[in-house]
TIRO-2110 file (N, C-alpha, C; in Angstrom, 1 decimal):
// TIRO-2110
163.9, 334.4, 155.4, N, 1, A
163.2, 333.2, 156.0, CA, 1, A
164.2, 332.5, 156.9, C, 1, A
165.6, 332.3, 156.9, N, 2, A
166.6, 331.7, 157.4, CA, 2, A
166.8, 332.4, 158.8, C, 2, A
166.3, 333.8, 158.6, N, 3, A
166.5, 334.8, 159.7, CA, 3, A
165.5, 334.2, 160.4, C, 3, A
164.4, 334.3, 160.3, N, 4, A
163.3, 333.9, 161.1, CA, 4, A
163.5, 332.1, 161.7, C, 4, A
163.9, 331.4, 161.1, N, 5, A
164.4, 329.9, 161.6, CA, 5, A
165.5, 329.9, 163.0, C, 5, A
166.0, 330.8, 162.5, N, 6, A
167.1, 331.3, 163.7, CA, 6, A
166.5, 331.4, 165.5, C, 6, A
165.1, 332.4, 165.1, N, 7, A
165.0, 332.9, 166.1, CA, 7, A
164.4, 331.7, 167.2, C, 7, A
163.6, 330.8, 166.2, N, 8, A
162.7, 329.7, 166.6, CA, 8, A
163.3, 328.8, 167.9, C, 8, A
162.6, 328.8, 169.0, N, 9, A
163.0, 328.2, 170.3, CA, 9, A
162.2, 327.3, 170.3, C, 9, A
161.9, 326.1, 171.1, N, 10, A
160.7, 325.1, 171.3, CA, 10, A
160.2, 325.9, 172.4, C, 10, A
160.3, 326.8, 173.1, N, 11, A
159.0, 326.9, 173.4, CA, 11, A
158.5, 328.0, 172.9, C, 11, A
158.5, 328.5, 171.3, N, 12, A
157.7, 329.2, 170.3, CA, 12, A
157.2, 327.9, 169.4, C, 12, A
157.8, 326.8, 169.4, N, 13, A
156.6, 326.0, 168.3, CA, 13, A
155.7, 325.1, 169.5, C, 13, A
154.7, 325.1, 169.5, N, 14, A
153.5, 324.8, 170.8, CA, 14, A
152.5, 324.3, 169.7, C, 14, A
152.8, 322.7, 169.5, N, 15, A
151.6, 322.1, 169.0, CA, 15, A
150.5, 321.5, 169.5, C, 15, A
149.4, 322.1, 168.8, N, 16, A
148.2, 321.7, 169.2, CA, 16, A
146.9, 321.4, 168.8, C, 16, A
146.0, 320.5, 169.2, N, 17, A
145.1, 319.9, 168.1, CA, 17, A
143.5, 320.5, 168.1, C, 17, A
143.4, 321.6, 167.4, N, 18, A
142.0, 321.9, 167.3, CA, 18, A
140.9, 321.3, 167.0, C, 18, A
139.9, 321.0, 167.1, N, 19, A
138.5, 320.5, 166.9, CA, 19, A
137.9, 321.5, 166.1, C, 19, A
137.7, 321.0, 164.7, N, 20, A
136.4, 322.0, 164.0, CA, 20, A
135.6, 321.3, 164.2, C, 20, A
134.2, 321.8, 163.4, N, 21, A
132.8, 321.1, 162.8, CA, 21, A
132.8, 321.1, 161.6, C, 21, A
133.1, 320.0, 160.9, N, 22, A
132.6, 320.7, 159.8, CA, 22, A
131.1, 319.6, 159.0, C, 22, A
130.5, 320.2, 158.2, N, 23, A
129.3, 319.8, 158.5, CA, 23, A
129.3, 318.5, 159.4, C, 23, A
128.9, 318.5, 160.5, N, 24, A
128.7, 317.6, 161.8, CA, 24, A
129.5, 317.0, 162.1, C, 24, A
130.4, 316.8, 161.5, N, 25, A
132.0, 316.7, 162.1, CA, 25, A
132.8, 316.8, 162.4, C, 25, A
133.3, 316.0, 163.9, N, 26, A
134.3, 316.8, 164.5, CA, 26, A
135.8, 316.4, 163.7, C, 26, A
136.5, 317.7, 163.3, N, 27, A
137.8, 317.2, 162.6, CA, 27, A
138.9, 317.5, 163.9, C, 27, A
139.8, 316.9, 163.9, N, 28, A
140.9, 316.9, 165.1, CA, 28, A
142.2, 318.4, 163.9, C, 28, A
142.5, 318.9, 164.1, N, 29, A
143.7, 319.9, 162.9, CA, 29, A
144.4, 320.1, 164.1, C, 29, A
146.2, 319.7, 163.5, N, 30, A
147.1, 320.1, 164.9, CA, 30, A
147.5, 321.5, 164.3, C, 30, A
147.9, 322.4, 164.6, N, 31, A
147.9, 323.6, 164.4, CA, 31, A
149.7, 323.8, 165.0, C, 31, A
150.4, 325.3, 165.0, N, 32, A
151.8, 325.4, 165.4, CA, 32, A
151.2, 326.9, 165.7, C, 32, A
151.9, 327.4, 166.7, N, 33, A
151.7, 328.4, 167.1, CA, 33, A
153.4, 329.2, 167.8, C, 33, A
153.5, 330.4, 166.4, N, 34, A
154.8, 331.3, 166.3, CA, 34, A
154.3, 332.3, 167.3, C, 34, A
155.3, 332.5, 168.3, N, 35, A
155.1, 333.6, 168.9, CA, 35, A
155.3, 335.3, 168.1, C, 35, A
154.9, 335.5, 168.8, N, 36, A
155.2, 337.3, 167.9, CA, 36, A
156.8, 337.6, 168.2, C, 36, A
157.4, 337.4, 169.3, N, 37, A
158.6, 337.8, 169.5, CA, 37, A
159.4, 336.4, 168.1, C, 37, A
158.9, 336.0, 167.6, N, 38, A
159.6, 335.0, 166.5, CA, 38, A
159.2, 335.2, 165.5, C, 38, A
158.4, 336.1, 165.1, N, 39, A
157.2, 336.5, 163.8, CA, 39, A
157.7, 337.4, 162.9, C, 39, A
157.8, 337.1, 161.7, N, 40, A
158.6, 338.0, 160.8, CA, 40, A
157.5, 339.9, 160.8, C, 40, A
156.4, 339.7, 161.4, N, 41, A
155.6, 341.0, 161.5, CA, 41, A
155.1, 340.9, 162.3, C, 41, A
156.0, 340.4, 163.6, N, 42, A
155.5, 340.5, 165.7, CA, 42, A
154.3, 340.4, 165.7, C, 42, A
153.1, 339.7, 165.0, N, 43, A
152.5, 339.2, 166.3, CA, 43, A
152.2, 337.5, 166.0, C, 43, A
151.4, 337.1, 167.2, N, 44, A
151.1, 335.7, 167.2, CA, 44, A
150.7, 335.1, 166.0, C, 44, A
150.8, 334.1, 165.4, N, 45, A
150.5, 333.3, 164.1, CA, 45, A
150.1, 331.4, 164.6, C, 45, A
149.3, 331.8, 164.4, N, 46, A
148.7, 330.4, 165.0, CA, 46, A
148.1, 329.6, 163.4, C, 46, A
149.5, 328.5, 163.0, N, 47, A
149.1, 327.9, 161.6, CA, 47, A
148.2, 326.6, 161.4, C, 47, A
147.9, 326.1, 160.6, N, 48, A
147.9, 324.2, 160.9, CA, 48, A
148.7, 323.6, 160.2, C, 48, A
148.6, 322.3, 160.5, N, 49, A
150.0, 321.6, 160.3, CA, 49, A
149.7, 321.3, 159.5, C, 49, A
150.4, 320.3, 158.6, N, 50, A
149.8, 319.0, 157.6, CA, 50, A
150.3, 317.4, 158.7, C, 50, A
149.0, 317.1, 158.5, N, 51, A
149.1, 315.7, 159.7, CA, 51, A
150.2, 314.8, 159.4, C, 51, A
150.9, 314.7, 158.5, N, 52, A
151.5, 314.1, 158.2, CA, 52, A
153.1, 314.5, 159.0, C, 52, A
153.3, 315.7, 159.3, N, 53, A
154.6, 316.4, 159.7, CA, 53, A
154.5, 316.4, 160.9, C, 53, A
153.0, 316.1, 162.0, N, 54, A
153.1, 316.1, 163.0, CA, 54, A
154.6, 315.2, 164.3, C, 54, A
154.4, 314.0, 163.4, N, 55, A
155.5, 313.2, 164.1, CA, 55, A
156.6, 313.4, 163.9, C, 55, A
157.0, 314.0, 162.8, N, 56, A
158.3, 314.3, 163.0, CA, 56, A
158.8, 315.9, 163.8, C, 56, A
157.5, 316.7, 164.0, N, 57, A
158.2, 317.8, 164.5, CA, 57, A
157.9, 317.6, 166.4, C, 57, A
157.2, 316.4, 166.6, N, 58, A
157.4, 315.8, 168.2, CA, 58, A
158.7, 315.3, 168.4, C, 58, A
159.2, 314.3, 167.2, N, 59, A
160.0, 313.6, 167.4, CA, 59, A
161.4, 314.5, 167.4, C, 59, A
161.5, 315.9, 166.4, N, 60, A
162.8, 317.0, 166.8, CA, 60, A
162.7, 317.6, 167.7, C, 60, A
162.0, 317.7, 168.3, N, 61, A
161.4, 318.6, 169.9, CA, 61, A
161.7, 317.9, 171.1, C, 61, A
161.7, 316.7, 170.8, N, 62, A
161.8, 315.8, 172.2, CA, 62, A
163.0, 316.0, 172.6, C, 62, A
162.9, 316.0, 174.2, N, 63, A
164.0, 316.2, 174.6, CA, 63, A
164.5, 317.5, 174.9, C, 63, A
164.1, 318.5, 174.1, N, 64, A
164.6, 319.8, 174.2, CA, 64, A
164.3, 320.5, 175.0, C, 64, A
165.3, 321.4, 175.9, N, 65, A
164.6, 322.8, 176.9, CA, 65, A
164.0, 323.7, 175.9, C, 65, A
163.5, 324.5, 176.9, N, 66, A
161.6, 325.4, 176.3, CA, 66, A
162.4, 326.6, 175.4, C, 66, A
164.2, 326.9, 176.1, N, 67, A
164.7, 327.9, 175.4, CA, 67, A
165.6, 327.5, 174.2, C, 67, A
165.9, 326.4, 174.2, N, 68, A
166.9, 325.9, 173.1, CA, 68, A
166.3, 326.1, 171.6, C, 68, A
167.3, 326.3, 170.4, N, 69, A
166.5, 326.6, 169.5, CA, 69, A
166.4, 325.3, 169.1, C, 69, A
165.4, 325.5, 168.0, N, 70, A
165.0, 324.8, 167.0, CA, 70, A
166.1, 323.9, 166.2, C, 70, A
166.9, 324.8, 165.7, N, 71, A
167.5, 324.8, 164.9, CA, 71, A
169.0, 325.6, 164.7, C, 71, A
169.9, 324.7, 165.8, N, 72, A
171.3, 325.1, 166.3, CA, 72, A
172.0, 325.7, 165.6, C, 72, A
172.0, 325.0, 164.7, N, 73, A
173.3, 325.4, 163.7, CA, 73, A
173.0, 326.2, 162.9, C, 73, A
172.0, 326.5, 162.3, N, 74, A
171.4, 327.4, 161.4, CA, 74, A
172.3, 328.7, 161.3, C, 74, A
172.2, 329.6, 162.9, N, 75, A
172.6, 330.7, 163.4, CA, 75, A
174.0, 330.8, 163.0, C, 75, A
175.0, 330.1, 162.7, N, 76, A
176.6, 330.2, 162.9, CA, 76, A
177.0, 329.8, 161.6, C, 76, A
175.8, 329.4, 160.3, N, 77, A
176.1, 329.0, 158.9, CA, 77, A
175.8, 330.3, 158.2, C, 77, A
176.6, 330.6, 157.3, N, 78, A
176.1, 331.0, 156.2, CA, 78, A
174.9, 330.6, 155.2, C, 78, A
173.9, 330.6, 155.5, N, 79, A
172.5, 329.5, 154.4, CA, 79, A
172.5, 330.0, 153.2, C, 79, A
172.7, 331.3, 153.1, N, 80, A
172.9, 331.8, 151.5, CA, 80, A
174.0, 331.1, 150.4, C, 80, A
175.1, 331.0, 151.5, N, 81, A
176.2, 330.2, 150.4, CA, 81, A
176.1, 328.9, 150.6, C, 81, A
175.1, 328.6, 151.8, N, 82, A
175.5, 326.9, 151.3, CA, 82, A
174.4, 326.6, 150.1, C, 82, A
173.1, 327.0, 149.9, N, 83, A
172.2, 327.2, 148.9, CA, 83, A
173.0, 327.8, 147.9, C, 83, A
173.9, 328.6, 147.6, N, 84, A
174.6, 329.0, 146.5, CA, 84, A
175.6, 327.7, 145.9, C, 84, A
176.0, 326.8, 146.8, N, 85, A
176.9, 325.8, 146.2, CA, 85, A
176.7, 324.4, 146.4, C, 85, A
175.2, 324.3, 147.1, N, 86, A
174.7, 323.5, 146.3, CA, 86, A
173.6, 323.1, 145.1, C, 86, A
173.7, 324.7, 145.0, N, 87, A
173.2, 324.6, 143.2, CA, 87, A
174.0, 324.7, 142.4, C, 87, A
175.4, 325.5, 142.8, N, 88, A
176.7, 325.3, 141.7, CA, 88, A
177.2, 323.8, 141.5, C, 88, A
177.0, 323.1, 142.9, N, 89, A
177.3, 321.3, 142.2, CA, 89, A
176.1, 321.3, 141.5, C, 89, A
175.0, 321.6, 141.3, N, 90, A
173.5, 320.6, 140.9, CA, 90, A
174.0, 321.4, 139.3, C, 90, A
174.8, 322.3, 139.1, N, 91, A
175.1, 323.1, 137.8, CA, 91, A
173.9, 324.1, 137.7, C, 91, A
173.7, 324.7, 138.5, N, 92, A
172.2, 326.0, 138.7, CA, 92, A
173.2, 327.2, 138.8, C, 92, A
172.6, 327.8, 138.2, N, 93, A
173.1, 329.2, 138.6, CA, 93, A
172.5, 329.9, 139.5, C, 93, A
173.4, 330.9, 140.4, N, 94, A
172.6, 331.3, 142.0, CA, 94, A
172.4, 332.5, 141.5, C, 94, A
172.6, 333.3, 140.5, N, 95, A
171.8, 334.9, 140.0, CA, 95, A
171.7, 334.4, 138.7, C, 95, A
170.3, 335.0, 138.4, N, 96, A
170.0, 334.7, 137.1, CA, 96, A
168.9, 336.2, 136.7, C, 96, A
168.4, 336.3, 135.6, N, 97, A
168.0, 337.3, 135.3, CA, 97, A
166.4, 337.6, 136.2, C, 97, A
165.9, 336.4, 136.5, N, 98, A
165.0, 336.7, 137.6, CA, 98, A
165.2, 336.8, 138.8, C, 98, A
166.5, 336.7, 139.1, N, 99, A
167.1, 337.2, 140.7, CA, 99, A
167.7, 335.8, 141.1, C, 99, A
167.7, 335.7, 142.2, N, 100, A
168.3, 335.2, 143.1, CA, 100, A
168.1, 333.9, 143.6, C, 100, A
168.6, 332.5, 143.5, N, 101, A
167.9, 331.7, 144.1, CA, 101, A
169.0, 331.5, 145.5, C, 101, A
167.5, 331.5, 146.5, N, 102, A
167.6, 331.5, 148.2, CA, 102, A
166.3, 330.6, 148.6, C, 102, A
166.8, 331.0, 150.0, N, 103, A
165.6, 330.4, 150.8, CA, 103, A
164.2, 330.7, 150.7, C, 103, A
164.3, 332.3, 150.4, N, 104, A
162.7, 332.5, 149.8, CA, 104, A
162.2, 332.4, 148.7, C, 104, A
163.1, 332.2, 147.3, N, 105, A
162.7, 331.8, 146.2, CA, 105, A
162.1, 330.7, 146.6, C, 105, A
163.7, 329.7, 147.2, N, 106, A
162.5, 328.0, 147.5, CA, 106, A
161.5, 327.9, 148.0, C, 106, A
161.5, 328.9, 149.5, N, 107, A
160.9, 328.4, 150.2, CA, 107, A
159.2, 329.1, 150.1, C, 107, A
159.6, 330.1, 149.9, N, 108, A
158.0, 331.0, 149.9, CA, 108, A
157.3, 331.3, 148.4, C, 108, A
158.1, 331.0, 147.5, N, 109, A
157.5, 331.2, 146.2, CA, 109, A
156.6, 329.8, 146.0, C, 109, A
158.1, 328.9, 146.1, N, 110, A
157.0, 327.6, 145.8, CA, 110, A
156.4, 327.2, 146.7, C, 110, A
156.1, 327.3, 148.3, N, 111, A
155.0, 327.2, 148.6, CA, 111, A
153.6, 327.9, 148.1, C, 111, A
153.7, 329.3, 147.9, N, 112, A
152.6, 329.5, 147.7, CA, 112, A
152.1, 329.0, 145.9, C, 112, A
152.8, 328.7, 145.0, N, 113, A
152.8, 328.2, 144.0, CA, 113, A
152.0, 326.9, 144.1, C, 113, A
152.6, 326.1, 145.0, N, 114, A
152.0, 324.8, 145.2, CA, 114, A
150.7, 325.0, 145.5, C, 114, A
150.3, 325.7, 147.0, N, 115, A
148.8, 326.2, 147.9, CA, 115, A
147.9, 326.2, 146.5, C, 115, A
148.2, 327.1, 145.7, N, 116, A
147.2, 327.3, 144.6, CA, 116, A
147.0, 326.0, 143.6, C, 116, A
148.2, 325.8, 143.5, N, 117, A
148.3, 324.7, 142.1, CA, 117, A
147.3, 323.2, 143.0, C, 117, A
147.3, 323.2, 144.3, N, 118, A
146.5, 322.2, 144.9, CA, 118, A
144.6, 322.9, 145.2, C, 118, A
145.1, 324.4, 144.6, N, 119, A
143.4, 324.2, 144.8, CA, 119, A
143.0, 325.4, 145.7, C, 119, A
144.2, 326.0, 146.9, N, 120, A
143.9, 327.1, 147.9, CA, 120, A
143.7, 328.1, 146.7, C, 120, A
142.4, 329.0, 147.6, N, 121, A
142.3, 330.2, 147.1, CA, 121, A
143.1, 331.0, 147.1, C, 121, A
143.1, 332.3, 146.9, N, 122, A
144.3, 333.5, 146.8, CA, 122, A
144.5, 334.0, 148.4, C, 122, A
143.1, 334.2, 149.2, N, 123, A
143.2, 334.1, 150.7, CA, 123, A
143.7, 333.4, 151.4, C, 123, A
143.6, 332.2, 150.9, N, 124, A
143.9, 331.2, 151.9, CA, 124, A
145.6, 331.1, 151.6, C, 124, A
145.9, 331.4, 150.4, N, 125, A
147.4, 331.2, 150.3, CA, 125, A
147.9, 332.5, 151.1, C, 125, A
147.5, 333.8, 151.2, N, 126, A
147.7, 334.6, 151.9, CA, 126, A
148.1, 334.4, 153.1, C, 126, A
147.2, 334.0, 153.8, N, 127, A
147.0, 333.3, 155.4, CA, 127, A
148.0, 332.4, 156.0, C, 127, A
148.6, 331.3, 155.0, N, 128, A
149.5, 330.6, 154.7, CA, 128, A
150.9, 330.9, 155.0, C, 128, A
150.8, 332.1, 153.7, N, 129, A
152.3, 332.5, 153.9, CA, 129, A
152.6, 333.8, 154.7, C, 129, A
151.6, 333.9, 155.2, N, 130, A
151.4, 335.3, 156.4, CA, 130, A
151.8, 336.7, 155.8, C, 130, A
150.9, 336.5, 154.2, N, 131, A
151.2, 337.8, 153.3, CA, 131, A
150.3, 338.7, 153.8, C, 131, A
150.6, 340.4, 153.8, N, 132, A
149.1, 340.9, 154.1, CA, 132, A
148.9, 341.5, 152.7, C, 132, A
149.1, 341.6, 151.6, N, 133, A
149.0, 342.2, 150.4, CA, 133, A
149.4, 341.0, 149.0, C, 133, A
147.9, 340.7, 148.4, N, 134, A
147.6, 340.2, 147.5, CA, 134, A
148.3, 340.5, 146.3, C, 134, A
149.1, 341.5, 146.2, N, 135, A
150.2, 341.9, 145.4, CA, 135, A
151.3, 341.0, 145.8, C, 135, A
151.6, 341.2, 146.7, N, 136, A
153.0, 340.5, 147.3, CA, 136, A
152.8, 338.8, 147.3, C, 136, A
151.7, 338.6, 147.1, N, 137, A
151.2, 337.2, 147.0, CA, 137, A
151.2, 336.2, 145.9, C, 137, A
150.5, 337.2, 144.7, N, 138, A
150.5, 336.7, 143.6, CA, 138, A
152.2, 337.2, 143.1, C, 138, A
152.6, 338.2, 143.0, N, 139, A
153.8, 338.2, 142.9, CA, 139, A
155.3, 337.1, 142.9, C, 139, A
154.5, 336.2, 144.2, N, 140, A
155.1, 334.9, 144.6, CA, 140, A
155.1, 334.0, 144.0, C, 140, A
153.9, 334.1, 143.0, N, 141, A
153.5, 332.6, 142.7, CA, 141, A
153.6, 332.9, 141.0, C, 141, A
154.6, 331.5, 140.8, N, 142, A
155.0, 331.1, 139.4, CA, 142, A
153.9, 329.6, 138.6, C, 142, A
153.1, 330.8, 137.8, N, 143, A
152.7, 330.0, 136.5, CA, 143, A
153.1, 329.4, 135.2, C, 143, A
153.1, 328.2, 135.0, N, 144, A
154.1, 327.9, 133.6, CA, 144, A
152.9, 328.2, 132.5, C, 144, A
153.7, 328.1, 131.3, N, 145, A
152.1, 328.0, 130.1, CA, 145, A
151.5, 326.6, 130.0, C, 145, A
152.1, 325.8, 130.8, N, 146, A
151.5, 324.8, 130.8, CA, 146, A
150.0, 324.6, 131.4, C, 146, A
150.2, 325.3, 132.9, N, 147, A
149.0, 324.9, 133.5, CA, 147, A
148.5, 326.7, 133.5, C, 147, A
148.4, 327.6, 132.2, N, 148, A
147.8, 328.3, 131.8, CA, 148, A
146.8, 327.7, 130.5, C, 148, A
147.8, 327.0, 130.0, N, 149, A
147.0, 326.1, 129.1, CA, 149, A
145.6, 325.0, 129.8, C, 149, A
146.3, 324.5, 130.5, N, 150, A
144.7, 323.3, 131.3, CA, 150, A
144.2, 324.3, 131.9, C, 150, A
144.0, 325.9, 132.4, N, 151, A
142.7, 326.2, 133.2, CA, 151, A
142.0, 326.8, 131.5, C, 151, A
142.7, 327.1, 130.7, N, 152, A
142.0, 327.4, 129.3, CA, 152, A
141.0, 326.5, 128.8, C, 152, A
141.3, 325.2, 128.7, N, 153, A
140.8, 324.2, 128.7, CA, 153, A
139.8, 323.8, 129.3, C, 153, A
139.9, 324.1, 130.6, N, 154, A
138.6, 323.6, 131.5, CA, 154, A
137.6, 324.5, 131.1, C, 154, A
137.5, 325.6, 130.3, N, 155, A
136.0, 326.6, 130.1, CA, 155, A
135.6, 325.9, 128.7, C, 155, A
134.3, 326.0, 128.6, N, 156, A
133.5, 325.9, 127.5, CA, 156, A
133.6, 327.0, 126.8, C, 156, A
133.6, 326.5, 125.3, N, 157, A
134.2, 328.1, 124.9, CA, 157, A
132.7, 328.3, 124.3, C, 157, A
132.2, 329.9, 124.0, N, 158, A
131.2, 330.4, 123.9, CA, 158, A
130.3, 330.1, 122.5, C, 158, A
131.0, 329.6, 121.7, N, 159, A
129.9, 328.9, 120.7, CA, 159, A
129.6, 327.4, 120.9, C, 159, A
130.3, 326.9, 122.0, N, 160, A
129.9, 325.0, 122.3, CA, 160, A
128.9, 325.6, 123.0, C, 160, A
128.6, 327.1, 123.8, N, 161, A
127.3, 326.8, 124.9, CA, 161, A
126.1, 327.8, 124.2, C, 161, A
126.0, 327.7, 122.9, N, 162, A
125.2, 328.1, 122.3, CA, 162, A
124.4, 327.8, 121.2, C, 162, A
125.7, 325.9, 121.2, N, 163, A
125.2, 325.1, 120.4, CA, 163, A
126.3, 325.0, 119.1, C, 163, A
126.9, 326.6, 118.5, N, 164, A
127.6, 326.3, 117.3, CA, 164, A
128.9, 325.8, 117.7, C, 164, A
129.0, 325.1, 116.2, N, 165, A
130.7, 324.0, 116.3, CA, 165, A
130.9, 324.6, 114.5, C, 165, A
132.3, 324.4, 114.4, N, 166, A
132.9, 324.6, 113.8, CA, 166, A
133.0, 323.4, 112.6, C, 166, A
END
């Protein structure tokens, strides 16, 4: 993921605000649009934003030429070791028996963990994380027994909808 941050120029993030309908309403949705020469699978990716992030990714943009990156410094750090030692101050371990914590552990697991835990379908989290295989998707995404336990809960179990109780 760090690799792909690198490549990012302002003039590959091109914000823009689409109009849907949705029943009879027009919604404004700013959207961001990755060029394919920046795309972790080359071609265009046209996302939406969350409205909330809009101002701040005007406000790191401004000013900038169309070739400059995104994100200067990125390219000339190591992001693996600085993620590796600032979990050895937080006292985390950076390998552990489920692998590795990096940028894509943080960055793409728990997004798509969150997409769902808020409600996105399994497509839409797909779409999201620009997965093409529902394997690789769910794969991503960490359930605790916790909130295995509350979707348990939310079904009627088959003798309440038949009338018998215990």
């Amino acid at each position: 993921m760090s690799s792909e941050l690198v490549t990012l120029r302002r003039v590959s993030l091109e914000i823009r605000v689409v109009f849907y309908l949705i029943q009879q309403f027009e919604v404004a949705q700013p959207t961001v649009t990755i060029e394919a020469k920046s795309s972790k699978h080359r071609r265009t990716d046209v996302l939406p934003l969350h409205l909330d992030l809009v101002p701040y990714l005007r406000k790191w943009t401004q000013g900038l030429r169309a070739t400059e990156p995104l994100f200067p410094k990125l390219a000339s750090r190591k992001t693996w070791l600085m993620v590796r030692k600032d979990l050895e101050r937080a006292g985390l371990e950076y390998r552990t028996d489920d692998g590795i914590a990096d940028f894509h552990a943080a960055g793409r697991h728990s997004h798509i963990t969150e997409l769902l835990r808020s409600g996105a379908t399994v497509p839409q989290a797909m779409e999201l994380a620009r997965r093409s295989d529902v394997r690789m998707t769910m794969r991503d995404t960490h359930v605790s027994i916790a909130e295995q336990a509350r979707a348990l809960s939310a079904i009627a179990l088959p003798c309440q909808e038949i009338g018998l109780h215990s």
